[in-house]
C-alpha positions in Angstrom: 26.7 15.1 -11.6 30.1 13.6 -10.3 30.4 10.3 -8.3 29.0 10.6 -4.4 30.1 7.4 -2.3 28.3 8.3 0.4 25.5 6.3 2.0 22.4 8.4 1.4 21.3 9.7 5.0 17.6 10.4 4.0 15.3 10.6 0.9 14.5 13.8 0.5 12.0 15.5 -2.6 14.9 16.7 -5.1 15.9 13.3 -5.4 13.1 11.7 -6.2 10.9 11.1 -9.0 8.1 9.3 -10.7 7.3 7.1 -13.8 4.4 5.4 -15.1 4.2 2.7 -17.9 1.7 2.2 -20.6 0.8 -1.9 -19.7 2.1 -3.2 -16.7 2.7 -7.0 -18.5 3.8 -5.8 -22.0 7.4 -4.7 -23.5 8.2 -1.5 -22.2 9.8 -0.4 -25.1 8.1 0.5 -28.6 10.1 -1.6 -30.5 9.2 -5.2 -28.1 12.3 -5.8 -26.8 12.2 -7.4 -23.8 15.5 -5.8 -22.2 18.2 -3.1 -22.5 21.1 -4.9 -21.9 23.3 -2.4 -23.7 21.5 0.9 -22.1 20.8 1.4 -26.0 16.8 2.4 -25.9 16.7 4.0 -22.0 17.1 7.5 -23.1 15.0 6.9 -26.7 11.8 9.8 -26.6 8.7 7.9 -25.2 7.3 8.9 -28.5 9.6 7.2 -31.4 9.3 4.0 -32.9 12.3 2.4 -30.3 11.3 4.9 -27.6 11.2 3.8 -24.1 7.6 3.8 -22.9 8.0 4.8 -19.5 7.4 8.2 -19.1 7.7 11.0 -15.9 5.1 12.7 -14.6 5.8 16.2 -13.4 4.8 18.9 -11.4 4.4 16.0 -8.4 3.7 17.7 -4.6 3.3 14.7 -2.7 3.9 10.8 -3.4 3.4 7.8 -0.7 2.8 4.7 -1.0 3.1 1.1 0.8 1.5 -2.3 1.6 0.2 -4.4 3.9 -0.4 -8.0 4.5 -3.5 -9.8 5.6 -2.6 -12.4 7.6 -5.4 -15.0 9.1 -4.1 -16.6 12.2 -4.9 -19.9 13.4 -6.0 -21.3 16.1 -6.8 -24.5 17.8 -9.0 -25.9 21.2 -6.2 -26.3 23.7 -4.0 -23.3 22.4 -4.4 -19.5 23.7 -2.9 -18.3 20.9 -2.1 -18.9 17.2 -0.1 -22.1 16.2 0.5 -20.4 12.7 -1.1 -17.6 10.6 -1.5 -17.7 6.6 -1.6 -15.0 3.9 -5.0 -16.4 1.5 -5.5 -12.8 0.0 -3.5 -10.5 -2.0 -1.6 -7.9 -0.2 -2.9 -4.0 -0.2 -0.5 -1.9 -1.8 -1.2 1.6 -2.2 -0.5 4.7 -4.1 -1.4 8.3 -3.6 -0.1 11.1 -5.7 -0.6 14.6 -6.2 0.9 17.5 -8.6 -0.1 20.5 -10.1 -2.7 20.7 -13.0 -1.3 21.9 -16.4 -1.8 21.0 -20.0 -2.8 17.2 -19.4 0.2 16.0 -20.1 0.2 14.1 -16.8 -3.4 12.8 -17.5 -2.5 11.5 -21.4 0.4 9.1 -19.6 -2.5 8.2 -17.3 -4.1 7.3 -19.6 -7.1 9.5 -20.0 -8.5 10.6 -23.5 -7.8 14.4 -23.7 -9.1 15.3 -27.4 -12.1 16.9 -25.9 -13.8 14.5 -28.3 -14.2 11.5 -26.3 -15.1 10.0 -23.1 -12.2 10.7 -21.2 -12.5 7.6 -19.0 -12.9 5.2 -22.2 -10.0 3.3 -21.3 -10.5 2.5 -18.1 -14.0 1.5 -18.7 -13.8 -1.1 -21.7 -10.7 -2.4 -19.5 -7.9 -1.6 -22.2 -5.3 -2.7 -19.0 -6.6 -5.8 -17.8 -3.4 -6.2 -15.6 -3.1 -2.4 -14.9 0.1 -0.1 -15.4 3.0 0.1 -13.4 4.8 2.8 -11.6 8.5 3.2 -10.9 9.7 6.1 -8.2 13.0 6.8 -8.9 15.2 7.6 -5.7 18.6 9.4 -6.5 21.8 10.1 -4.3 21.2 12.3 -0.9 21.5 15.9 -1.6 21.4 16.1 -5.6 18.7 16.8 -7.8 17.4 14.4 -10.4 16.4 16.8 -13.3 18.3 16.9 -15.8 21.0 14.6 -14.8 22.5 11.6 -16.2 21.1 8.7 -14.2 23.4 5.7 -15.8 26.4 7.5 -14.2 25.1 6.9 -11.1 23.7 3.6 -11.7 25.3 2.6 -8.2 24.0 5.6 -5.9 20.7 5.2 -7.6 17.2 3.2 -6.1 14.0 2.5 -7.8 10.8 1.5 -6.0 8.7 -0.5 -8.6 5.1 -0.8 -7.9 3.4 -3.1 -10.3 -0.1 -4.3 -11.6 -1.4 -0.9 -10.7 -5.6 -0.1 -10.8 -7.3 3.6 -10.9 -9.0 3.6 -7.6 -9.5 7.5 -7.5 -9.1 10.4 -9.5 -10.2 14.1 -8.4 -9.4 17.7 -9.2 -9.7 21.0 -6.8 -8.9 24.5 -6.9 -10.1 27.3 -4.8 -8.9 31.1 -4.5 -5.4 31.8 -3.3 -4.2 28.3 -4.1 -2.6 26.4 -7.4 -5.2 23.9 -8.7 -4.6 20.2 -8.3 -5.2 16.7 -9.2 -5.0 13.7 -7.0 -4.8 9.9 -8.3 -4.5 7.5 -6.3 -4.0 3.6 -7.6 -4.6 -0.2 -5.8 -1.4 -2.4 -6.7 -0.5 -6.6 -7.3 3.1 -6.1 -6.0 5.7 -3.9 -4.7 9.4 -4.3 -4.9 12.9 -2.1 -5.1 15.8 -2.4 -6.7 19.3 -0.8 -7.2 20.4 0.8 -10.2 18.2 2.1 -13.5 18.8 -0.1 -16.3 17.7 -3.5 -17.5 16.0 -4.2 -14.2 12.9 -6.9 -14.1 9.4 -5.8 -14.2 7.7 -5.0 -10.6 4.3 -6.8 -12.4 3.2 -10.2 -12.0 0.8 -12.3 -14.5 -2.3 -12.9 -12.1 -2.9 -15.9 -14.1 0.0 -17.5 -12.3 0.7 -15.9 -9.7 4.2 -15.0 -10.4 6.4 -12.7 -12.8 7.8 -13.1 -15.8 11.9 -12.8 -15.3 12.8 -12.5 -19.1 11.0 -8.8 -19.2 13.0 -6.1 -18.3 12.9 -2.2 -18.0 15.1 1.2 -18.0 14.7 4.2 -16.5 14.7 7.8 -18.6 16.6 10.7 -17.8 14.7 13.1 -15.8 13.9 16.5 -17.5 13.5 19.8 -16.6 9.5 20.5 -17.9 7.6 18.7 -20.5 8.7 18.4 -24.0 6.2 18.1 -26.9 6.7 18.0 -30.5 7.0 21.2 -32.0 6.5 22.8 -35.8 9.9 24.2 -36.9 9.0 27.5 -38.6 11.1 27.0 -41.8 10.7 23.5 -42.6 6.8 22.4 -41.6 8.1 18.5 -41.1 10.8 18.9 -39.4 10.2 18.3 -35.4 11.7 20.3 -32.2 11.1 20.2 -28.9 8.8 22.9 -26.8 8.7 23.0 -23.1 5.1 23.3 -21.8 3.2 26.1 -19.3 4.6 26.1 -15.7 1.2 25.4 -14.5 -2.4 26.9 -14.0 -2.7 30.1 -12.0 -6.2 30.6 -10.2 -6.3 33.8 -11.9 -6.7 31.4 -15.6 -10.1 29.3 -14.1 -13.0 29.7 -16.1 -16.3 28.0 -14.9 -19.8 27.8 -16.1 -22.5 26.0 -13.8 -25.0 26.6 -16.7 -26.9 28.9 -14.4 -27.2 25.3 -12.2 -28.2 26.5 -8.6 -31.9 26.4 -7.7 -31.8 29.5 -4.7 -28.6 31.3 -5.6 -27.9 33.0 -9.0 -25.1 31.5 -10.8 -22.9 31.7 -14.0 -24.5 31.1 -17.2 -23.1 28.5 -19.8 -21.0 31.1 -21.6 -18.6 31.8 -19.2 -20.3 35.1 -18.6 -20.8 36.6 -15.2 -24.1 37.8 -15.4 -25.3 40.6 -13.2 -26.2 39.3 -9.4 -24.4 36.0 -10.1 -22.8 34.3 -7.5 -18.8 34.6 -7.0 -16.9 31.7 -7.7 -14.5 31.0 -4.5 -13.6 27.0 -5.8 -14.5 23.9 -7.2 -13.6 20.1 -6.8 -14.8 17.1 -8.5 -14.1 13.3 -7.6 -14.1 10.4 -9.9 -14.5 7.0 -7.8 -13.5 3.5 -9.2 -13.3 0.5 -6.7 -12.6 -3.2 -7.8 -13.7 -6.3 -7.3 -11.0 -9.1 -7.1 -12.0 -12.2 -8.4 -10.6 -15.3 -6.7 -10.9 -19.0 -7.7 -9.6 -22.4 -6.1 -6.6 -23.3 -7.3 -5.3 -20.0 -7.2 -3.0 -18.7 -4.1 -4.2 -14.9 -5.1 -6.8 -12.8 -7.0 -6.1 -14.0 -11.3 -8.1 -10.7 -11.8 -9.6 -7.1 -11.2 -12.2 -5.8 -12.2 -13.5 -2.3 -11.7 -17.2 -1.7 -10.3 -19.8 0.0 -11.8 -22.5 1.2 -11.7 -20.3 4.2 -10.2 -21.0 8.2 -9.7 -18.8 11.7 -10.8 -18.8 14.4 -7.9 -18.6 17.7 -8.5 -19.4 20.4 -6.3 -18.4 24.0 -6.6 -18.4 27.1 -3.6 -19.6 30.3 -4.2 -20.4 34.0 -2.5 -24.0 34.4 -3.1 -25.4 37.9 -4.8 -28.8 37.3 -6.0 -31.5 35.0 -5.1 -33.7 33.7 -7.9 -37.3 33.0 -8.4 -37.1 29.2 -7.9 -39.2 26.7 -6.6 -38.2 23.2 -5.3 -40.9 20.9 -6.1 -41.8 22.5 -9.3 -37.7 21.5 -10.1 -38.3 18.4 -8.7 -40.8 18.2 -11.5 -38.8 19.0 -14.7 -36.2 17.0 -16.0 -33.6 19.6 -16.6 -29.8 18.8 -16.8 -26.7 20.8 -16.8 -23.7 21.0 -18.5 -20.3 22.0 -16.5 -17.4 23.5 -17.7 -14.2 24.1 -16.1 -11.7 25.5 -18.3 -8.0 26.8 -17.4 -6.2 29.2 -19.4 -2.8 30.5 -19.3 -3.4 33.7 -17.5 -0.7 35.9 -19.2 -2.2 34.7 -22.6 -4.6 37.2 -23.4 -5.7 39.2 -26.7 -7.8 42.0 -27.4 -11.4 41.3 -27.8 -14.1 44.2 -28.6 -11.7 45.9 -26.7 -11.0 44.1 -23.7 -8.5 41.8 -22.9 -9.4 38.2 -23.0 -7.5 34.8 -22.5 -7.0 32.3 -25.0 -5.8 29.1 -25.6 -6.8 26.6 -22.7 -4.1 24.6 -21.1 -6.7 22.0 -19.9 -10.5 22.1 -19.9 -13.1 19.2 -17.9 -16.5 19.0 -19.5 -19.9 17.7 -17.6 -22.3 17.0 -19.8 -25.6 16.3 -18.4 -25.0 16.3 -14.7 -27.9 16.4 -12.0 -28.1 18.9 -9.4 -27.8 17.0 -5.9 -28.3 19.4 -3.6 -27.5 23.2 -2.4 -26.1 24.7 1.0 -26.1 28.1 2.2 -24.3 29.2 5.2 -22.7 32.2 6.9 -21.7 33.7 10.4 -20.7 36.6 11.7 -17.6 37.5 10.9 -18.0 36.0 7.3 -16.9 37.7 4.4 -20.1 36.6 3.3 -23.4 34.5 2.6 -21.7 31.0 0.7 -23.4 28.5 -1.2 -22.3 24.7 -2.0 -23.9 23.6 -5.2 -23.0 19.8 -5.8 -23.7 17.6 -8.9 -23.6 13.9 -9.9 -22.8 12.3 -13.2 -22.9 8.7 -13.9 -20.0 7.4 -15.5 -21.8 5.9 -19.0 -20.7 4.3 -22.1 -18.4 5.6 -23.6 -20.1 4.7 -27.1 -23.1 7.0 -26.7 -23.3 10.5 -28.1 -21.7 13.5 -27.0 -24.1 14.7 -25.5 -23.6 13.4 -22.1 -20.5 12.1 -20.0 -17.3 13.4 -18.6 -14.7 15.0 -21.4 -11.4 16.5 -21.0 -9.5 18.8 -23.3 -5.6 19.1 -22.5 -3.1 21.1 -24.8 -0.9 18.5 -24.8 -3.1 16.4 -27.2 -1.4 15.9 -31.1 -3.6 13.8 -32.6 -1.5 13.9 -36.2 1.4 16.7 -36.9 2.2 19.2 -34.5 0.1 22.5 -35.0 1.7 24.9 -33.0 5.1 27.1 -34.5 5.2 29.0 -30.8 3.9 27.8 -27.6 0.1 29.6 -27.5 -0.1 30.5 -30.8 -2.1 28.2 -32.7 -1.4 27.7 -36.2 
């Protein structure tokens, strides 16, 4: 990437990209150093014991973000308008991203629990981030790509936005024929800043406590890389570790989805994946995961000294279908039972396949979401002429519960990117 002097003319998508940090108050290294004054530990793997702990997410489609300020004017008897105005409450800062779903790689540095094994929301809901994470969007010069380039030689040309103190406010998935499924998070901020350059630069966080940063903790950014890179089995000596890009994505062709035969009126897909005869089509699917906050103020204090999130709060899913068969149902007799369902939504890469009695079959799930005891809200039909055909709307809650209780119930999520020892793959999609 050789040396542009220009002044950039706009910020376009290739030159731009996004990181997210474990704790938005501790050491952003693994090692707890404070700084990087010697650009020694910027380009370290996230995962080793001096490794930088800020880490990209990929696969982004859209990022924005901003702030605004709360201002209170005030006024007097004898004045039209305002002899002053004042800023009592913290600032709204905002922000909104979406990307491509994969193999949860980009959920895992969010933060989410993707063994499949536990609630995947356990961290955000015995508050392991009491001051939140922080974000960084990396902005390089106009006209040149960020992946894969060296970013310390163009520690002049290059801008970060910092965005710190950062809370979950939403997270929600949807996919539909004829489009790549997606994920959107969105986040609630402390404090916004930017800066020029990528290394050694002062964390965007403040310590609500105070109301103020600490100016003796620093961070670097990484080099941007093509894909994700994961740990990978060498095939000669078991202990020795590579590195293995990851799946370009999931294809709507790879969805899986059981509604455990949920719908009350229209026939739907049993629990095993299978498409029963006269079971309803599967056109899409979304689910959203709410979390507002509460700021907690006290005299003394010029801002909020904490956030909290708010519960009791509710999981959304809802999933679109063409209707073939009706079933033998009645309402108030359902109204009467206390039957729950169990959603799956699993996506698979679509050119994995093997042969299975004879048939082709995929394997190996990129990323899987698992509804365990959800409650059937309501169902829609609707059609017009015109319509391919007669759909249905089938929509389900979940409470989001603690995550201490059984398996049995609660929101899961299985990504391939989960390790939880030694590697176990010698080729990517074929399992040891």
């Amino acid at each position: 990437m050789k040396k542009v002097k220009n002044s950039r003319r706009k910020v376009n998508y290739q030159n731009q990209f996004i990181y997210t940090s474990p704790d938005a108050l501790d050491s952003h290294f693994n090692n707890g150093s404070i700084n990087d004054p010697d650009n020694t530990l910027r380009n370290n793997y996230w995962s080793k014991p001096d490794g930088n702990a800020i880490r990209q997410l990929h696969r982004v489609q859209s990022l924005n973000y901003g702030f605004s300020i709360n201002h209170i004017d005030l006024n007097q008897y004898g004045q039209l308008g305002r002899f002053d105005s004042a800023v009592i409450d913290t600032p709204d800062i905002s922000l909104e991203m979406e990307y491509l779903l994969s193999d949860g790689y980009n959920e895992r540095a969010l933060d989410f629990i993707i063994d499949g094994q536990s609630p995947a929301l356990s961290k955000y809901i015995v508050n392991d981030f009491p001051y939140g994470k922080n974000f960084f969007i990396g902005v390089g010069p106009d006209g040149y790509d960020l992946i894969g380039k060296n970013l310390h030689e163009q520690e002049s040309e290059m801008s970060v936005v910092g965005i710190g103190n950062c809370f979950l406010n939403q997270y929600a998935v949807s996919a539909e024929v004829g489009s790549l499924p997606k994920a959107r998070a969105v986040y609630e901020g402390f404090n916004i800043r930017s800066y020029k350059g990528v290394s050694n630069l002062p964390l965007p966080s403040i310590i609500p406590t105070e109301s103020c940063y600490d100016p003796n903790m620093y961070f670097s950014l990484p080099d941007t890389y093509d894909s994700f890179t994961y740990p990978q089995a060498s095939q000669n000596i078991i202990n020795e570790i590579e590195f293995q890009k990851s799946s370009r994505g999931v294809l709507p062709g790879g969805i899986k989805v059981s509604i455990d035969d949920g719908g009350l009126l229209a026939q739907q897909t049993s629990s095993d994946f299978i498409l029963g005869k006269g079971a309803a089509h599967i056109q899409g699917f979304s689910f959203n995961i709410p979390f507002s906050t509460t700021r907690i103020n006290r005299l003394g204090s010029n801002f909020e000294f904490a956030r909290v999130y708010n519960f009791p709060s509710s999981i959304e899913i809802t999933f679109t279908a063409l209707v073939s068969e009706f079933k033998n149902s009645n309402l108030f007799k359902y109204l009467c039972s206390d039957r729950t369902h169990n959603l799956v939504i699993s996506m698979h890469d679509f050119c994995s396949v093997s042969a299975n009695r004879q048939c082709l079959s995929q394997e190996d799930a990129h990323v899987s979401f698992y509804f365990k005891n959800a409650l059937l809200d309501s169902e829609s039909l609707s059609q017009s002429i015109g319509d391919a055909g007669r759909t249905v709307d089938v929509s389900f809650s979940l409470p989001i519960s603690d995550p201490t209780l059984s398996q049995h119930e609660g929101f899961y999520m299985f990504g391939k990117s989960f390790f939880p020892d030694r590697p176990k793959i010698l080729a990517w999609g074929h399992p040891l």
